[in-house]
N, C-alpha and C positions, 0 to 999 in steps of 0.2 A: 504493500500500500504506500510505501516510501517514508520519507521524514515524516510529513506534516499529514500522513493518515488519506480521508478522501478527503480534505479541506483542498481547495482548490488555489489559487495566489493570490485573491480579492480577499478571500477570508483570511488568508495569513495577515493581510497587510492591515486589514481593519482590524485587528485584536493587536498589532504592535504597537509598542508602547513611546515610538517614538511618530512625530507629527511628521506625516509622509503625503508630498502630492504629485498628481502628474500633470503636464505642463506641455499644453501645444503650442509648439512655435513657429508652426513652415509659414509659409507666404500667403498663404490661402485666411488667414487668422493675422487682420492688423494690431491688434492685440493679444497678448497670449491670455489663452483662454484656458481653465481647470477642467482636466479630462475624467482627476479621479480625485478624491481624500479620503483619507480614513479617519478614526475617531479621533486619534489624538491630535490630527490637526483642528480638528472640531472645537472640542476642548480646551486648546490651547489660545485659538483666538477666540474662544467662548463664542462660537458663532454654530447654528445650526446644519449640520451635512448636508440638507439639501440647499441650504443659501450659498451654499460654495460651489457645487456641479456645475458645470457649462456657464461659470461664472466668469467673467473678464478678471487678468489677474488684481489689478486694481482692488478689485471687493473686497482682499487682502488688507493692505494698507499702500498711500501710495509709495512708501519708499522702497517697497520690494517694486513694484511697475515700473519705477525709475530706471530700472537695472534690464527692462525688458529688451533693450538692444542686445546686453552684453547677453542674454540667457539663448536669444537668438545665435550667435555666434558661438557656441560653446558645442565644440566638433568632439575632441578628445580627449578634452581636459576639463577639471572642475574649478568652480567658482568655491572659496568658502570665507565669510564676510559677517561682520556683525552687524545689525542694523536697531533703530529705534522704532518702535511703532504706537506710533502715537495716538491709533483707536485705541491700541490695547495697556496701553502705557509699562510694555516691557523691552526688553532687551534681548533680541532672538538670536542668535549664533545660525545663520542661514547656508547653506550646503547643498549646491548645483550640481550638474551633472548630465549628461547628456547620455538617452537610452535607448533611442533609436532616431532614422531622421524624420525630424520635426516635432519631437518630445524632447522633453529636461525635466528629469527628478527633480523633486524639491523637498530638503529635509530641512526641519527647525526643530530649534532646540531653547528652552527658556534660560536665557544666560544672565537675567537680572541680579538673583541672587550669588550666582560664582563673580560678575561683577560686584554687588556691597561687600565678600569677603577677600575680593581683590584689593580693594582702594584700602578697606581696613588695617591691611597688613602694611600702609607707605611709609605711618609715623603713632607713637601712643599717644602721641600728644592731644592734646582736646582742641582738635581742628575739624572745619566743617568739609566732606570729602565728594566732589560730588563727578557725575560720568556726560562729558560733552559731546554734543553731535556738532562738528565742525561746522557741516551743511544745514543742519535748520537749529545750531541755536537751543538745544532741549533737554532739559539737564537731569537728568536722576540724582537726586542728593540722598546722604547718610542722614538719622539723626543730631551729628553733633552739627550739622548745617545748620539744621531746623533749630536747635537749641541755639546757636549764636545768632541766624541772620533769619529768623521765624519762616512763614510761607510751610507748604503742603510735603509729601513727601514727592512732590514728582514739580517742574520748574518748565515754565514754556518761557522760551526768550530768556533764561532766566542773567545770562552774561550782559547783555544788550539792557535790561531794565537796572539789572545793578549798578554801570555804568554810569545811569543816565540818572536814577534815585541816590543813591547810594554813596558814591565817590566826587569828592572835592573837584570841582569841575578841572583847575588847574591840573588833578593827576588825569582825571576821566581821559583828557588827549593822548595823554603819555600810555595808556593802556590800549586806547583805539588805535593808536598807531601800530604796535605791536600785534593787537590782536588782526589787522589789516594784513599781517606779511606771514601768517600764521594758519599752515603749518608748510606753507610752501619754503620759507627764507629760511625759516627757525623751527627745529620742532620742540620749543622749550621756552616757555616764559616763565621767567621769573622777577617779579615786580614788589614792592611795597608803594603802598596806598595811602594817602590819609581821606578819609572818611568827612561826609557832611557833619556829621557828630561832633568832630573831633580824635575819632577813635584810630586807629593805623592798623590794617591788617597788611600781612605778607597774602600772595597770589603766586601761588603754579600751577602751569597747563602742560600737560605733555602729552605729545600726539604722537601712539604706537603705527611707524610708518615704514612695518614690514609689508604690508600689502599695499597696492596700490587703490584697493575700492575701497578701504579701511578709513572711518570717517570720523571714528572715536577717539577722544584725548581723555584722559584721568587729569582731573587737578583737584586744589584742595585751597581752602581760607584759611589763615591762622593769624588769630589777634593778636600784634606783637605790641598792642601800648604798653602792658607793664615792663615790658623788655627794660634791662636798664639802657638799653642804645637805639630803642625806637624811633628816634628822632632822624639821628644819623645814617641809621638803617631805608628809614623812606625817603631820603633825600638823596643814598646814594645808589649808582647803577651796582645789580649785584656781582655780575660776573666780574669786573675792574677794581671797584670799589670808587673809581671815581663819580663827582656829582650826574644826575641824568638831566634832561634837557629843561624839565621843571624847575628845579633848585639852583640851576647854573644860571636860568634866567633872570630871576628875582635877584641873584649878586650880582647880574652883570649889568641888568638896569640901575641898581644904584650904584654902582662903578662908573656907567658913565653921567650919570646925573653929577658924581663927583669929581670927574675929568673936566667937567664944564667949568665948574666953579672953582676948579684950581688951576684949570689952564694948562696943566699936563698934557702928555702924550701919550694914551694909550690905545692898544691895538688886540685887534681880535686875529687866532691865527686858527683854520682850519685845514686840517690834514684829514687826507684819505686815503689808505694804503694800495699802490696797485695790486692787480691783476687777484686780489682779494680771495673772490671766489674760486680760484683756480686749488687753492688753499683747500678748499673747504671740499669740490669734488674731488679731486686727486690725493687728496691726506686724510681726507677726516673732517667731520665736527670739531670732535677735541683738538687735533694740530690747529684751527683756526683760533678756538677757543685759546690754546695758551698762546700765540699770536698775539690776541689783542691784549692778555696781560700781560706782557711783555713789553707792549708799546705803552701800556699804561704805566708799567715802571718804571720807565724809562721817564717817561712827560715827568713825574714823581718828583725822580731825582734828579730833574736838570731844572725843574721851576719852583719856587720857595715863596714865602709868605704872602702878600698881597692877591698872586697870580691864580688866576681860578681855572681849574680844570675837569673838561666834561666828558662825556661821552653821549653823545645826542642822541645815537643807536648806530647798529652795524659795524664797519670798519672808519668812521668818523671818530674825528677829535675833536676838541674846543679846545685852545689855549688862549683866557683872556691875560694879556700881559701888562702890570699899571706901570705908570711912569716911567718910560722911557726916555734915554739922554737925548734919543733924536730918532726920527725916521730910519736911517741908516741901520741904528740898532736891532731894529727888524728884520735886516736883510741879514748877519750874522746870525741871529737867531735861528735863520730858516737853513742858512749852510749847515749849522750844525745840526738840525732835526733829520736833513737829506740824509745824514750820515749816517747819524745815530741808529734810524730806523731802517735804511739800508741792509739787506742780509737776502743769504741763500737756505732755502727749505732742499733737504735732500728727499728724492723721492724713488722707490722701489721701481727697476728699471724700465727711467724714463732721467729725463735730463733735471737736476735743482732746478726749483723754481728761485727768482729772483724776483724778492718783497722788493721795492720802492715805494718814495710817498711823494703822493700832488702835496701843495701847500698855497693856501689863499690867503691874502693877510688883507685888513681893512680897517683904517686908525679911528677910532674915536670921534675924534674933533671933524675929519673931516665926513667920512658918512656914516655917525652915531643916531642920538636923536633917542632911539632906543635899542631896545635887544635884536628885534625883528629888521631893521634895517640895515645895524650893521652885519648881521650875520648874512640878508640875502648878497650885502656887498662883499663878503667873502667868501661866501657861494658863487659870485660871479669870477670871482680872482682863480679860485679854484680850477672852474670849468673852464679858464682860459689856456691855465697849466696843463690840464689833462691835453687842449686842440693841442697844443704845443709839442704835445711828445711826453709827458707826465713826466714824475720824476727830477721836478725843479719844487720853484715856486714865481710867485707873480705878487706883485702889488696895487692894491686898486687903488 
């Protein structure tokens, strides 16, 4: 009678205990349509077995429908991808497959709970830990979320309303910005916050970006006002330790408000290191990563008291410089940064790459005014340097 008796393979598939569908995709079906389910997909999206038969995949949810190209195209290999679903308000661990032509198995799995004891395990700390959908924005949080920052256990927009409620408008940019290059540039933020409150929490986001349909990042809140260094903590960028583009700006608008009324000389100097990214595909994250702490050691100890030093994002620098003997003084300045940060990255066989850096400089006195102008005016000195052949610098 064999394995499974007289039960025939609809009856095996409808008593497994895993959520199993079938799935037409040839030409003839502008959408893919459900040919078969069994119970526990029933079950699992709490929806009725006959509401699903000869159902457009859609009825689903639409984030699996999204994917109906790719289900389309899947000859001899499989799809396996985590998704949100937001009728259902779970986390499916989704598993394609192709079974013959013009069908694709469809297996789910409920991965809500091995995510909350995934993020549980990041830190013991009493942080709120919650699961992001890059693509819509949808956040599954822990309770210690809900106990710091209130709201339900499930969060729609929940990054985007935090933002925009929540965060001290001046950092709010510093985060949007970040979150804009995120997780294509970076797959790692790490920020501190201060809060409409008053209150300063730390932000990590990390986006698991072994697969390429993979659309989930884990991050986590953690209130650091009592920190004894809270202060310093949100004001500085964390990977360098220097100031980030909020706090550098607030010193360097009263920096030049004080260049006016004392008739000094001072200058803004922006560095950007070439061929940057070549770093970061050919080497590594981390080889970029100790890169830029390196240049930030460097700026450290070659610039002392008065002089303010940033890190605005990326492979940028800020170097505001106060009182200088004369313009001239700027143009040593920059020989020696050329130098300084000059260097070769060895790379596993292929040729060293060779770090250089543009440099933009723009004084004070003559296009100050505030933080925003002089910077775009050494933004512009910059992008001069780069036409030029990079690797110098220029004076606006």
């Amino acid at each position: 009678m064999g394995l499974f008796g007289k039960k025939n393979k609809a009856e095996v598939l409808d008593q497994c205990g895993i959520a199993f569908a079938l799935i037409r995709t040839d030409e003839k079906t502008p959408e893919p349509v459900i040919t078969y389910a069994n119970f526990a997909m029933a079950d699992l999206l709490h929806m009725e077995l006959a509401d699903l038969i000869a159902k457009p995949l859609s009825c689903l949810d639409e984030t699996i429908a999204e994917n109906r190209e790719t289900l389309k195209k899947l000859s001899d290999t499989s799809l396996t991808c985590r998704r949100y679903l937001e009728k259902q308000g779970i986390i499916v661990q989704l598993t394609a497959f192709p079974v013959e032509n013009g069908c694709v198995g469809l297996l789910m799995q409920d991965y809500t709970e091995v995510v909350r004891k995934l993020v549980k395990g990041i830190s013991g700390k009493e942080i709120g830990i919650f699961y992001y959908d890059m693509a819509r924005d949808i956040v599954i949080a822990d309770t210690s979320m809900i106990r710091h920052f209130g709201g339900g256990d499930r969060y729609d927009g929940f990054l985007a309303s935090f933002v925009k409620e929540w965060v001290d408008e001046t950092y709010a940019d510093l985060l949007r910005a970040q979150l804009e290059h995120f997780p294509s540039e970076n797959d790692l933020i790490e920020v501190n916050l201060r809060m409409k409150n008053g209150r300063f929490v730390h932000l990590s986001l990390s986006a698991d970006l072994t697969s390429k349909e993979e659309t989930l990042a884990v991050g986590y809140l953690e209130d650091i006002s009592n920190a004894p260094t809270f202060a310093e903590q949100a004001e500085r960028d964390t990977l360098t330790g220097l100031f980030h583009t909020v706090s550098a700006k607030e010193r360097i608008d009263d920096a030049i408000m004080a260049c006016y009324d004392s008739g000094r000389i001072d200058a803004m100097i922006l560095l950007d290191l070439d061929h940057f990214d070549s770093v970061n595909e050919t080497c590594g994250y981390e080889a970029g990563d100790e890169m830029l702490k390196k240049v930030a050691e460097i700026l450290k100890n070659n610039f002392k008291g008065k002089d303010i030093i940033a890190r605005p994002g990326g492979d940028a620098f800020i170097v505001y410089v106060s009182d200088l003997n004369d313009k001239r003084s700027a143009l040593q300045i920059c020989r020696t940064l050329n130098k300084l940060v000059t260097h070769t990255v060895p790379r596993e066989n292929a040729e060293p790459l060779r770090i250089t850096a543009s440099i933009g400089v723009a004084f004070s006195c003559d296009n100050g005014g505030n933080y925003e102008k002089l910077y775009q005016s050494a933004l512009a000195a910059l992008e001069e340097t780069k036409s030029n052949g990079r690797n110098g610098y220029t004076l606006a």
